[in-house]
matplotlib code that plots the C-alpha trace (Angstrom):
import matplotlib.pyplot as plt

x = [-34.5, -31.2, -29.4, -26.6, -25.5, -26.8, -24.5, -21.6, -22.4, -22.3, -19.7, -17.4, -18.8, -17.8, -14.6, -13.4, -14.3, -10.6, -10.7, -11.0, -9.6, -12.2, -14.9, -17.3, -15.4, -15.5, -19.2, -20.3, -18.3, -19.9, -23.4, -22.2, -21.1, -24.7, -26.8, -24.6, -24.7, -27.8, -30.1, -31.8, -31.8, -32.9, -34.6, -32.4, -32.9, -30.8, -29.6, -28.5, -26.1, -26.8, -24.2, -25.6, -24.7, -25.8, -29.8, -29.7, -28.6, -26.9, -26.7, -23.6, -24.2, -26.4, -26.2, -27.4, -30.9, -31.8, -32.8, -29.4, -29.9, -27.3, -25.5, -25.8, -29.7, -30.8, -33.1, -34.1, -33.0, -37.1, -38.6, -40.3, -38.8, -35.3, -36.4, -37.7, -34.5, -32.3, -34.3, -35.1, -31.7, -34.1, -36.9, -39.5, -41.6, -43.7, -46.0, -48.7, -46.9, -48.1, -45.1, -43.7, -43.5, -44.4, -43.2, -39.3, -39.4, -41.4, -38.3, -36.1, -38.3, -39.0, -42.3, -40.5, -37.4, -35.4, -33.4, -30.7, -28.9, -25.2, -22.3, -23.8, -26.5, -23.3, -25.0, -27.9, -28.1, -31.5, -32.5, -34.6, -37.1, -38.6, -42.7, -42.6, -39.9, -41.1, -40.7, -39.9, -37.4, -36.4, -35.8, -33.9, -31.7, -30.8, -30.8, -28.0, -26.4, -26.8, -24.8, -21.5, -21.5, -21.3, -18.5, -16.9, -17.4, -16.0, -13.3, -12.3, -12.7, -10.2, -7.5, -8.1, -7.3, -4.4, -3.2, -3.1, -1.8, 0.9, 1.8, 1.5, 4.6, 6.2, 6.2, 7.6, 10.1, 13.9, 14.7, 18.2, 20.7, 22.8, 26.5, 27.8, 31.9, 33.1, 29.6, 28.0, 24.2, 21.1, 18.1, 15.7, 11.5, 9.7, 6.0, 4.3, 1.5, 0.4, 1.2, 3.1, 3.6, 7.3, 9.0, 12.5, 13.7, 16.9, 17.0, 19.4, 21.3, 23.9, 27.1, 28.2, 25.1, 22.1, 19.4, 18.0, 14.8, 12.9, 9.5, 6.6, 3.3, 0.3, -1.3, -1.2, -2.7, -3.9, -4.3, -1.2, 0.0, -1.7, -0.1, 3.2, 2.9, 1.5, 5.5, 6.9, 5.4, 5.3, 9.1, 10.1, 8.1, 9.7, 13.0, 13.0, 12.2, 14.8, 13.0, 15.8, 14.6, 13.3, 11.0, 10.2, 9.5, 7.2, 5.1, 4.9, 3.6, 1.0, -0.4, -0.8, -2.6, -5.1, -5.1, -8.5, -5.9, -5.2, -6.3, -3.4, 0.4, 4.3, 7.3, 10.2, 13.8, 15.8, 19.2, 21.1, 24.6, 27.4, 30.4, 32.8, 30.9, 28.9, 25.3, 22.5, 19.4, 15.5, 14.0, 10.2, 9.3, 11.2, 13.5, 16.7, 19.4, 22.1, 26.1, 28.8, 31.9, 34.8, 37.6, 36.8, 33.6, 31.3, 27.6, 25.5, 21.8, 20.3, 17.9, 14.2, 14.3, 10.4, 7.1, 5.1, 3.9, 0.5, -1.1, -0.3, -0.7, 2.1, 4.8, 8.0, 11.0, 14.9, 17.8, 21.2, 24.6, 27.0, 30.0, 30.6, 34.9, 35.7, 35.0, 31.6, 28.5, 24.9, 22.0, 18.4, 15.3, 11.9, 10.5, 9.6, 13.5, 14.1, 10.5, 10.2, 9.3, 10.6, 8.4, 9.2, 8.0, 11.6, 12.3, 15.4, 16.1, 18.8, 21.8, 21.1, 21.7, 24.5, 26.5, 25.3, 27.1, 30.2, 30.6, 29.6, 31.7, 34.1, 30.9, 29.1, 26.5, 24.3, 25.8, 25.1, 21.4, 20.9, 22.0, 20.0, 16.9, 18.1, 18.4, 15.5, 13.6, 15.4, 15.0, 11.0, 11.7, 10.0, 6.4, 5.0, 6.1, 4.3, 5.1, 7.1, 10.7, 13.0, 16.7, 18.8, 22.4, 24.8, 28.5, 31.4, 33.9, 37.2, 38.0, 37.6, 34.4, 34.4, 36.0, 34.8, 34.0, 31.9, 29.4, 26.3, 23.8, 20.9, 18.8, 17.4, 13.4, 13.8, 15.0, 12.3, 9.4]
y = [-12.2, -13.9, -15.2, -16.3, -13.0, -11.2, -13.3, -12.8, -9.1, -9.0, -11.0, -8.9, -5.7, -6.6, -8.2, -4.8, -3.0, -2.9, -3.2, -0.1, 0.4, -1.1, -3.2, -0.8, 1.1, -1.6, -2.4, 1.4, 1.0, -2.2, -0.2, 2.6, -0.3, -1.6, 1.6, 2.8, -0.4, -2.1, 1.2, 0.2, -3.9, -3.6, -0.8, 0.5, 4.1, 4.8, 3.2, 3.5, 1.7, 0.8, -0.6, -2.8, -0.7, -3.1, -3.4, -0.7, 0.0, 3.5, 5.7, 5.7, 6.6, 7.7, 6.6, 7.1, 9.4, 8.6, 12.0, 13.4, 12.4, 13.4, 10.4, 8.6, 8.4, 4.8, 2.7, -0.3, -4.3, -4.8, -2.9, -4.6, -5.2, -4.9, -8.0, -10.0, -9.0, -10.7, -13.8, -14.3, -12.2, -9.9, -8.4, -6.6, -3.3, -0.3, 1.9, -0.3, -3.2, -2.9, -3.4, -0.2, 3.0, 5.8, 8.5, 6.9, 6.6, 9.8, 11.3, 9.1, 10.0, 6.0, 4.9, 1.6, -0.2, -3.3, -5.1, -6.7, -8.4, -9.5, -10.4, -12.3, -9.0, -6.5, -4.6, -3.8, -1.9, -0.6, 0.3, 2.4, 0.7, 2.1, 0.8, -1.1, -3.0, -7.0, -8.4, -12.2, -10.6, -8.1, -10.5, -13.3, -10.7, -9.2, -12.5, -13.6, -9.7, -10.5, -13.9, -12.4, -9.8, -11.9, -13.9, -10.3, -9.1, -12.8, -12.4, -8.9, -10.0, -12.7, -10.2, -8.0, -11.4, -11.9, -8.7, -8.4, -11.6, -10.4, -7.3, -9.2, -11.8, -8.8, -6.8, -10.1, -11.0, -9.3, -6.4, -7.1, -9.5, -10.5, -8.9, -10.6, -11.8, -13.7, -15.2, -14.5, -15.0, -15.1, -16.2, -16.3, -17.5, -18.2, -19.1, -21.7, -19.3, -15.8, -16.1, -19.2, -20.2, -20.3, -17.9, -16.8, -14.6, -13.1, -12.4, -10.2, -11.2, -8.8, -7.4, -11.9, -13.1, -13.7, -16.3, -17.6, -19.3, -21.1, -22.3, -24.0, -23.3, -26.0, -24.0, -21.2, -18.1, -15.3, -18.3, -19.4, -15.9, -15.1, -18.6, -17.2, -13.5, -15.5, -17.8, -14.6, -13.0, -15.5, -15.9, -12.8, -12.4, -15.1, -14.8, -11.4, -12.4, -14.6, -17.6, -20.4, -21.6, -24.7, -23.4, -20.5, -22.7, -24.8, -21.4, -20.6, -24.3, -23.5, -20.3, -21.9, -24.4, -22.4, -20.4, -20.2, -21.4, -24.1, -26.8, -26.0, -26.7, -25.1, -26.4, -24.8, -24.7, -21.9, -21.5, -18.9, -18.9, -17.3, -15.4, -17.9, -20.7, -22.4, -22.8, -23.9, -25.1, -26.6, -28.1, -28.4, -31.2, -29.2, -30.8, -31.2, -28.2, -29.3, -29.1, -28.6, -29.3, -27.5, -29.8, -33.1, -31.7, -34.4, -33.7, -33.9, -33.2, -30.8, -33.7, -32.6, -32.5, -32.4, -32.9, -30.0, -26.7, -26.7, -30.3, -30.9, -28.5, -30.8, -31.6, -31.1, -29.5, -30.3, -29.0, -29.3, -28.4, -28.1, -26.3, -24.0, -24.0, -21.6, -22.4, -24.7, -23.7, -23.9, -24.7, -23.9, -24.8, -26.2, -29.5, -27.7, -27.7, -31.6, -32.8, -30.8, -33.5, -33.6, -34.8, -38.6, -38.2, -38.0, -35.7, -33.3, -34.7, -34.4, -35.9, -32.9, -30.3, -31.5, -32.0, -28.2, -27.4, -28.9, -27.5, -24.5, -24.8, -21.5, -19.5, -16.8, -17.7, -15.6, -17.9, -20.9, -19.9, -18.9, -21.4, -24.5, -22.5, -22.3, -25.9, -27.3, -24.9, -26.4, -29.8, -29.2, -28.1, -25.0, -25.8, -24.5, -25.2, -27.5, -25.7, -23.0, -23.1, -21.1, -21.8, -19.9, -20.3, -19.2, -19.7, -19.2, -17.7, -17.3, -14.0, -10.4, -8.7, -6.3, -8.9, -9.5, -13.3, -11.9, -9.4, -9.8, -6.5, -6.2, -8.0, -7.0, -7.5, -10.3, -12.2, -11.7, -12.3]
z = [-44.3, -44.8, -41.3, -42.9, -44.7, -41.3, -39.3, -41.9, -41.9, -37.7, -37.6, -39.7, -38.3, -34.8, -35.6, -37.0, -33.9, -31.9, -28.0, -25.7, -22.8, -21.0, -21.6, -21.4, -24.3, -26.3, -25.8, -26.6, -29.9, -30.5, -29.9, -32.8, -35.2, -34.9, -35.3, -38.0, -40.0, -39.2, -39.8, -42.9, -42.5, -39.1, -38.8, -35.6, -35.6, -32.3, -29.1, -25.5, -23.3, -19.4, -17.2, -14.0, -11.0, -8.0, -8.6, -11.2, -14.3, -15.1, -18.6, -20.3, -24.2, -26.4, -30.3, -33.7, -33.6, -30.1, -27.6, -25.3, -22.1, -19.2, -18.7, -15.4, -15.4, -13.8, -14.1, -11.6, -12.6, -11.8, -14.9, -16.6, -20.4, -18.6, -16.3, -19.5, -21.1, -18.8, -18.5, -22.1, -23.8, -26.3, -25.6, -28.2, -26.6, -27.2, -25.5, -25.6, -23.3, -19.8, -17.9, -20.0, -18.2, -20.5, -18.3, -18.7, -22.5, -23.4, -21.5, -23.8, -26.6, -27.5, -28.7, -29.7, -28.4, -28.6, -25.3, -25.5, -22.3, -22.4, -20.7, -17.9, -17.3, -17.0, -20.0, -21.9, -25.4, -26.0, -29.3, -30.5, -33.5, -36.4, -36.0, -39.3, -38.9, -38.0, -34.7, -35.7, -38.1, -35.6, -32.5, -34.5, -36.2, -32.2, -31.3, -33.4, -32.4, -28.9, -29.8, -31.4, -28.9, -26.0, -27.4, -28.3, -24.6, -23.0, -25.6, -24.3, -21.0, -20.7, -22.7, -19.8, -17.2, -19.4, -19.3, -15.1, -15.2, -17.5, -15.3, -11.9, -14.1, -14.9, -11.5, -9.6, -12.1, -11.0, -12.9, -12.0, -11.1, -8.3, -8.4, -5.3, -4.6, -8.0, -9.5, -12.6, -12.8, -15.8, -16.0, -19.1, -18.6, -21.4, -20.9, -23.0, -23.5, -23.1, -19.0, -17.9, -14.1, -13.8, -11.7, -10.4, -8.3, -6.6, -2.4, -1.5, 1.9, 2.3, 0.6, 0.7, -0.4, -2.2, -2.4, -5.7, -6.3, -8.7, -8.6, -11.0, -10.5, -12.0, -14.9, -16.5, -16.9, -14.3, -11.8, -12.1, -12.3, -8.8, -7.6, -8.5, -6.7, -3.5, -3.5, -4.2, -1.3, 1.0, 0.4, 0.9, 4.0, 5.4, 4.4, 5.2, 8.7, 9.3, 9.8, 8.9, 5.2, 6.3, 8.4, 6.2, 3.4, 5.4, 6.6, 3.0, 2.3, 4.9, 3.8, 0.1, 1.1, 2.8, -0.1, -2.2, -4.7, -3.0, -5.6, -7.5, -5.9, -6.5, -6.6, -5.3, -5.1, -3.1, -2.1, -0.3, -1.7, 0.2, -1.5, 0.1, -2.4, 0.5, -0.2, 1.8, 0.6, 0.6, -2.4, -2.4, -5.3, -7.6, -10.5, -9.0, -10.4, -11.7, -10.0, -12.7, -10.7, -12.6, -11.8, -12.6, -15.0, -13.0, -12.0, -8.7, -8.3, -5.5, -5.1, -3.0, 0.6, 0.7, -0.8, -3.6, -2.0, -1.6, -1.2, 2.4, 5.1, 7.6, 4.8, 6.3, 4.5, 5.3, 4.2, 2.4, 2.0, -1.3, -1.9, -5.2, -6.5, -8.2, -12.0, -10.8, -12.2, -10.9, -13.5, -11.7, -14.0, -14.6, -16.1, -19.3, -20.3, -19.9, -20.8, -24.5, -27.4, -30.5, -34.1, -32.9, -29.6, -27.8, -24.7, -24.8, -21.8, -18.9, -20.9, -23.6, -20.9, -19.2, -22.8, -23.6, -19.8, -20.3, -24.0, -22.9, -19.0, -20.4, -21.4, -19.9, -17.9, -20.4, -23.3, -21.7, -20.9, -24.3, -25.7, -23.5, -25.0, -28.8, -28.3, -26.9, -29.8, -32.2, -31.1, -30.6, -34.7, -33.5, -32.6, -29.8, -26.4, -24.0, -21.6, -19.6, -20.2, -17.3, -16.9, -14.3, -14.1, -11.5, -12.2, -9.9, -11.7, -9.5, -10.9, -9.3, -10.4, -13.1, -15.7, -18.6, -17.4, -14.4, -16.4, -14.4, -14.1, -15.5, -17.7, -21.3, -21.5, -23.2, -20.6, -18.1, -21.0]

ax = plt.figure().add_subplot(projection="3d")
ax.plot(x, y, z, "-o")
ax.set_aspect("equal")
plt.show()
């Protein structure tokens, strides 16, 4: 028999089959594709699908010529050619095998049937053999099956991690901004990959107030992801309990880091910002936002006032003052802004963003956000990013709400991707 085109002819059978909704749904499609194209080379006259249920494993389809059964019939982990099917992968049997019990597959109808164990034991496709067919032949060619269609089933798997890691993102991100005395506020995230670990959020605190936060979590994906939703809580919880933010922020430090996801760590910046332009806040390790002051178009950095979330369960958190004029502006972001490399190795930098502020100091703060990311993607001469980019920016604008230079309100998908 020839491997090679068997592997080519496997391989492009399975990569044609599209994901279900499930895994299962994609493994009994997988089990069709086989007993519909592998018939005559193989000699796979029909099939079944078992899904481990605890120490059994339970009916779920039929295929090809094999007998109806009711689906949810079991049958224990400890048979026999299902036992030798998970230690050795494939398994070869027919009536005359000891360790077969006749009663089972004369109720199947199977005089002769293939095993094949996948996806760490989740499932097992049995197939039913034609007598004729070779066994060496026979157990390479499921071999090399059983091969593809555990890297199909691991491949599915992790689209389905992404994918809750994608809606816990989405479901924590602010569907809305803040529309509090004269500011103007966006924020845009874009992750490096499929899920990214930056996060932002708006707390509001009252008809004169609002808090705004912005954190960085190590990693990406649904870790990350679950990293994320556990700030978010833990913020919210304590915020919303009106803990002074210090003292929140350290109780949120302490319930990371005795987190079972504590070998990763978050840094965080978060302000509560009054109408009147004061604003208090506590920056955990973060990179320090930026202070646009209007008048004499000067910066300041909201510098940390303690250590990472996460590492330390002691780390102690202080906190600051500032004072937003009318026509300042507040730039909140993450490291993957100022640390994106151009072809020659160069980062965009600080100095990039601060000329981009000033050019930009009339701008809406949706401009101006839009515009720091058009820039670091043009300066990265559009190859992917290293990693998560999220800029937030908060503008005091000295006019009445309701002008057109204080359009907040919410923001298009785009900006919470």
């Amino acid at each position: 028999m020839d491997y090679r085109s068997l592997l080519k002819n496997v391989e492009k059978t399975l990569s044609a089959i599209e994901g279900g909704d499930d895994v299962v749904s994609t493994v009994a499609a997988v089990g069709e594709a086989v007993v519909g194209n592998f018939r005559s080379e193989l000699g796979i006259i029909g099939g079944r699908l078992y899904v481990r249920d605890d120490n059994d494993y339970v009916l779920k389809r039929g295929f090809g010529r094999s007998r109806k059964m009711p689906e949810g019939l079991t049958v224990p982990t400890t048979y026999g050619p299902i036992h030798r099917a998970l230690d050795e992968g494939v398994v070869l049997a027919d009536l005359k095998d000891p360790s077969v019990d006749r009663e089972l597959e004369a109720r199947l109808g199977v005089t002769r049937f293939a095993a094949v164990s996948f996806g760490d034991g989740a499932f097992i496709l049995s197939f039913d053999v034609h007598p004729r067919v070779a066994a060496d032949d026979l157990l390479v060619s499921l071999g090399i099956i059983r091969t593809v269609l555990d890297s199909k089933v691991r491949s599915e798997r992790l689209e389905s991690l992404l994918e809750e890691a994608r809606r816990i993102q989405q479901s924590i991100l602010p569907r809305s901004f803040p529309e509090v005395g004269d500011y103007e506020v966006w924020a845009i995230s874009e992750p490096a990959e499929a899920v990214g670990g930056d996060f932002y959020d708006f707390i509001p605190l009252g008809p004169e107030g609002f808090g705004a936060a912005i954190a960085d979590a190590s990693g990406h994906g649904l870790l990350a992801a679950l990293l994320v939703r556990d700030v978010y809580v833990g913020l919210r919880m304590g915020i919303g309990g009106d803990l002074k933010i210090a003292r929140a922020i350290e109780r949120l430090n302490r319930i990371l880091n005795k987190s079972r996801l504590a070998t990763k760590f978050v840094s965080l910046f978060y302000g509560e910002i009054e109408a009147n332009g004061e604003v208090i806040y506590v920056n955990a390790g973060h990179p320090g936002p930026l202070h646009l002051h209007a008048r004499t178009r000067s910066f300041s950095e909201m510098e940390s006032t303690g250590m990472v979330l996460g590492p330390s369960p002691n780390a102690i958190y202080g906190r600051r003052a500032v004072k937003l004029e009318p026509g300042d502006l507040l730039l909140l972001y993450t490291d993957g802004i100022v640390e994106a490399h151009d072809h020659r190795g160069r980062e965009f930098g600080l100095d990039r963003v601060r000329r981009i502020l000033l050019d930009y100091r009339k701008r809406t703060s949706r401009e101006t956000a839009e515009k720091i990311l058009a820039s670091v993607r043009e300066f990265s001469s559009g190859r992917p990013a290293e990693d998560d980019r999220t800029v937030v920016v908060i503008r005091r604008t000295g006019k009445p709400r309701g002008t057109p230079a204080a359009a907040g309100g919410a923001p298009p998908p785009a900006a919470t991707a």
